[in-house]
N, C-alpha and C positions, 0 to 999 in steps of 0.2 A: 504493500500500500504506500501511496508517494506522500511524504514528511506533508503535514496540516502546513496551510500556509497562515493560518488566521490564529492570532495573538492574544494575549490577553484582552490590549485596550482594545483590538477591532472587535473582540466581541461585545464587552463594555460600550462603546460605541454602540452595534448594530441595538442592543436593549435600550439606553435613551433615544436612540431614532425611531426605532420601531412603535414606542411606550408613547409618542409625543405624536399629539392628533397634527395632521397636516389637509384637511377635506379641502377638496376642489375649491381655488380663489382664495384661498386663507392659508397658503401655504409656505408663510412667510417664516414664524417658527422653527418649521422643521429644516428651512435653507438654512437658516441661522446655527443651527447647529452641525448643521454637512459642513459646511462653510469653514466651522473652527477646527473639527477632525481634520479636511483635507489643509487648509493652511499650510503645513509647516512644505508639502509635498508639489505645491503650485507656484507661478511667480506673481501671479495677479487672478484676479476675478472681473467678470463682467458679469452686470446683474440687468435684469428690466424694469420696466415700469410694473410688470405684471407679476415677477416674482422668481422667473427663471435666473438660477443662479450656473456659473460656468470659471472652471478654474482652467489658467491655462499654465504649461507649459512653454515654453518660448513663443513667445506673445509677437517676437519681431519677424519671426521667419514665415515667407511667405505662401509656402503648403501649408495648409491647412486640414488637419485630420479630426474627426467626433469620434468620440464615446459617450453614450447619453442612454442616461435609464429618466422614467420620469418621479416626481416625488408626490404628485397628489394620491389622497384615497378618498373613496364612496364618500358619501354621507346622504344626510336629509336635509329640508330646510323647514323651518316651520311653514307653513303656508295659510290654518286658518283657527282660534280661536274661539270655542263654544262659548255661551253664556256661563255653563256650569265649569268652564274651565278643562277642557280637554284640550288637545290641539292635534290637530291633523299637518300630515307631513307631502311635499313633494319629492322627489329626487334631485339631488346634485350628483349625479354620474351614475352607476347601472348598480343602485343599491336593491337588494333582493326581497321584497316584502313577505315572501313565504317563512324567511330565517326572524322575522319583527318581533310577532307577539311572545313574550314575558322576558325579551332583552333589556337589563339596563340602559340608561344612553347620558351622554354628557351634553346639553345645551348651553352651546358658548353664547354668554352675553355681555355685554362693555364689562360690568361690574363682576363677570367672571364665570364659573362654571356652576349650572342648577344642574342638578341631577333629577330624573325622570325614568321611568319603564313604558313599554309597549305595552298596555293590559289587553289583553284578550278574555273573555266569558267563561266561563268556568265549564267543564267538561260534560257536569250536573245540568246545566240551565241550556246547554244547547238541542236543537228538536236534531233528533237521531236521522229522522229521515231524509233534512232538507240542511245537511252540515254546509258552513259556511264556510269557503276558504280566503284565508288573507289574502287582501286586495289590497294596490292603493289606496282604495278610496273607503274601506274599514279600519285599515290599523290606525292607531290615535296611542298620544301619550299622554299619560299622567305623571304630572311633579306633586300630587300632594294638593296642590290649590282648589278653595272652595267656588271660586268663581272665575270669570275673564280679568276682574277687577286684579285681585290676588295675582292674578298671572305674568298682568302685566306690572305690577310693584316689584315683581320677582328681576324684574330685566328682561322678560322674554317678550318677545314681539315675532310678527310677520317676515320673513328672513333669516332670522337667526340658524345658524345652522349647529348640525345636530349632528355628532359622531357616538360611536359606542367607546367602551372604555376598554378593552379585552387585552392583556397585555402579554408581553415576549414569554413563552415558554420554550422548554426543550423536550421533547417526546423520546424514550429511546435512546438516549445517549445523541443520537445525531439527524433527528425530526424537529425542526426551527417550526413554532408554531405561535399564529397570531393574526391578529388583524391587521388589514394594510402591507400582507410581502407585495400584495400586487401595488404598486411599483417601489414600494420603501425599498426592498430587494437590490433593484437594479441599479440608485442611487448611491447603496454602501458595494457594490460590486466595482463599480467606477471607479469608488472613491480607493479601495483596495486595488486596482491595478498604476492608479497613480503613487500610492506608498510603495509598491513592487517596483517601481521604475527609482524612484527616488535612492529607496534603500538599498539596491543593488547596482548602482552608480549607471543607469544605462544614461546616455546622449542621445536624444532625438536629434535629427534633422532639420525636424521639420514643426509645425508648431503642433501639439496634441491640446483641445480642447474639452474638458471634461464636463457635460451639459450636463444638467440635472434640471426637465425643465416640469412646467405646470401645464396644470389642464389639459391633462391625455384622455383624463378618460371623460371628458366633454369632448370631443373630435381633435385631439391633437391640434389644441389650440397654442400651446406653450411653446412646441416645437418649429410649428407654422412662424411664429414669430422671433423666433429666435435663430433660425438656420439663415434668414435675410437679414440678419446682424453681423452671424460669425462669416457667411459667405464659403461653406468650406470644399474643400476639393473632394473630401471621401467622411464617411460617416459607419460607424458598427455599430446598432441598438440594439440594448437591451429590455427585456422586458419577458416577463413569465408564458407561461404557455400549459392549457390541460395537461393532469396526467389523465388518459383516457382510459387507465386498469381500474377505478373504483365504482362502483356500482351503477346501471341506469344512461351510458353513456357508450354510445354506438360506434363502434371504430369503423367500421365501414365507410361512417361518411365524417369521422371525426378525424380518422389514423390512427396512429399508435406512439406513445409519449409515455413513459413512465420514471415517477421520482428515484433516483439511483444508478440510473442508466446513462447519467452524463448530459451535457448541452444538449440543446435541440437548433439546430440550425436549418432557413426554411428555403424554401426554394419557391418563389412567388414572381410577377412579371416587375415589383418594385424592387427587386432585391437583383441586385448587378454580378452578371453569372459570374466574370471574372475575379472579383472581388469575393464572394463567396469562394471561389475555388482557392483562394490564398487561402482563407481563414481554414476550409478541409487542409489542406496541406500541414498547416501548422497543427492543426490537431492531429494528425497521423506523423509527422516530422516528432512532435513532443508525448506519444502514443497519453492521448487526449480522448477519453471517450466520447461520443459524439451520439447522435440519433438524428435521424432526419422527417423534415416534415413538409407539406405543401399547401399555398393556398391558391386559390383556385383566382380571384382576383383583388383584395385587397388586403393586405398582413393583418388590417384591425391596428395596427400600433405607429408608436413613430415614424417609424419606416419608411411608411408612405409621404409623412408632410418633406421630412429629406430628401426622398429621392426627387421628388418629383419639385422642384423649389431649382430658384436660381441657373437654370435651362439643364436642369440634370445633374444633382452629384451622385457617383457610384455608391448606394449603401448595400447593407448587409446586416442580417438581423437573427441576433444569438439568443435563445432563449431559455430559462429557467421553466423546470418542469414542477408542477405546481396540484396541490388536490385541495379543491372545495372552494374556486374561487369567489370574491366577491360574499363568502360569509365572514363570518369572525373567527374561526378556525382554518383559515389557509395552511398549507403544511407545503414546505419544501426539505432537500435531502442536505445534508451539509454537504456532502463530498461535490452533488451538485453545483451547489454555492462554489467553491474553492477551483471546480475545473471550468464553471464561466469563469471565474478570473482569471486561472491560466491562461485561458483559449484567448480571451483579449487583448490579454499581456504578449502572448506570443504573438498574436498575429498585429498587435501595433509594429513588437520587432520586425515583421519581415516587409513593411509598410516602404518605400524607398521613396527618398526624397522627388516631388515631383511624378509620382506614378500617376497616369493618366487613365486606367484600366481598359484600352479600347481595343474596338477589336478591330479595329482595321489600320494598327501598326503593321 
């Protein structure tokens, strides 16, 4: 088995990042804290208006290379306030209302966080024949308040958004488990392949940008904006991906992905065959396990707002193999975690200054 690459503090780390809400537009926190980890390992950062933060390595040199996982997760928003003081919720990103009822949740507001539960009916009171299933438009939270009045003294209003509280565990010696790997994951993946470069003296060429951007999972809004900033020549995204071994979930028309079996690298019409074929390389040059996957036309992830941006940069899109997404129990593998990082690290080395990846050299 190949020497753990991940340290005391990068685990300390990944559990204050993971532990620390970051929902879609409010993701300002959780940069702040990426930001201080990668620090010692960058020469500068660019940040947005919007929240996307980006460390660079040689900021003067005129290649330009991404590595970009993004840092938002799910949430709710409040949306509307009964008399008697419930409150009904929208989505902020593809949060799953069947996982709702009898969840905790944390309601950020100016004067800070109110704590609240999804209540659902009691097992007793519901009619056996005509069961109800959670919908948007039934689950509702209670904080305790006797009325609208109460609710809104509390700080909570219209907007306020709403995450759950579920924090870092370990399953198994090596089962990473919690809410938000999708995409906290691929933030501290980033940010461990720039400590990799740092701490074993490597010299880029060329400039390496390390994105970590917002609002992916609103359409790859963070990205979209950020990539006509950095203007870059090639781009690697990371970002999770089904494991399609656990129950209820169709390989046939899903593939096959599972936690422990290494990266998942995809092969889609945004994802630049050349450029892919580098990063295979490196994985089979550094015997990297790997799994492969396809989509049919749009990755679903950053991928897309990169590649297709700035009249075409070549990307390529690595992905973490993931079970239960989108609930509060996501689980990814450690060894997984450790050989995305590899695979990046290796494949920024074989990156040459100025590569243009075309095929009609």
């Amino acid at each position: 088995m190949t020497e753990s690459i991940l340290n005391e503090d990068s685990l300390d780390f990944l559990e204050r990042y993971l532990n620390n809400a970051a929902p879609t537009g409010y993701e300002w926190d959780g940069q702040k804290l990426w930001m201080d980890y990668l620090r010692p390992y960058v020469d500068e950062f660019i940040t947005d208006t919007y929240g996307t933060a980006v460390g660079v390595i040689n900021p003067q040199a005129k290649y330009k290379v991404v590595i970009e996982g993004h840092a938002d997760e799910i949430s709710w928003y409040v949306n509307y306030i009964t008399d008697n003081g419930l409150i009904y919720v929208i989505r902020n990103g593809g949060s799953d209302h069947q996982i709702a009822p009898s969840k905790m949740v944390n309601i950020h507001t100016k004067e800070g966080i109110v704590k609240g539960v999804f209540g659902w009916p009691a097992i007793h009171t519901r009619d056996k024949s005509d069961e109800k299933a959670p919908k948007p438009d039934n689950i509702f939270i209670d904080i305790g308040a006797k009325d609208k009045d109460e609710v809104e003294k509390m700080g909570v209003h219209v907007g306020c958004v709403i995450t759950y509280p579920d924090t870092f565990t370990i399953l198994n010696k090596d089962k990473f488990v919690c809410r938000a790997l999708d995409n906290r994951m691929g933030g501290f993946m980033i940010a461990e392949v720039a400590r990799l470069l740092k701490e074993n003296n490597n010299e880029l060429d060329f400039g390496l940008y390390v994105v970590n951007s917002v609002q992916e999972e609103i359409g790859l809004r963070g990205a979209e904006m950020i990539t006509h900033t950095i203007k870059p020549n090639a781009a690697i995204i990371t970002d999770v991906t089904h494991d399609t071994t656990t129950p209820m979930i169709e390989k046939k028309t899903t593939g096959l992905a599972e936690i422990g079996k290494g990266p998942v690298i995809t092969y889609a019409p945004a994802v630049q065959q050349r450029f892919r074929d580098l990063i295979i390389d490196a994985a089979q040059e550094k015997n990297i396990p790997f799994q492969r996957a396809a989509s049919s036309r749009a990755t679903g992830t950053d991928t897309d707002a990169f590649a297709y941006s700035n009249g075409g940069v070549p990307s390529a899109l690595i992905s973490l193999p993931l079970r239960y997404m989108h609930t509060t129990v996501e689980m990814v593998h450690r060894e997984d975690v450790e050989n995305v990082i590899r695979l990046i690290y290796e494949s920024v080395l074989k990156i040459e200054n100025g590569q243009k990846f075309s095929y009609f050299d």
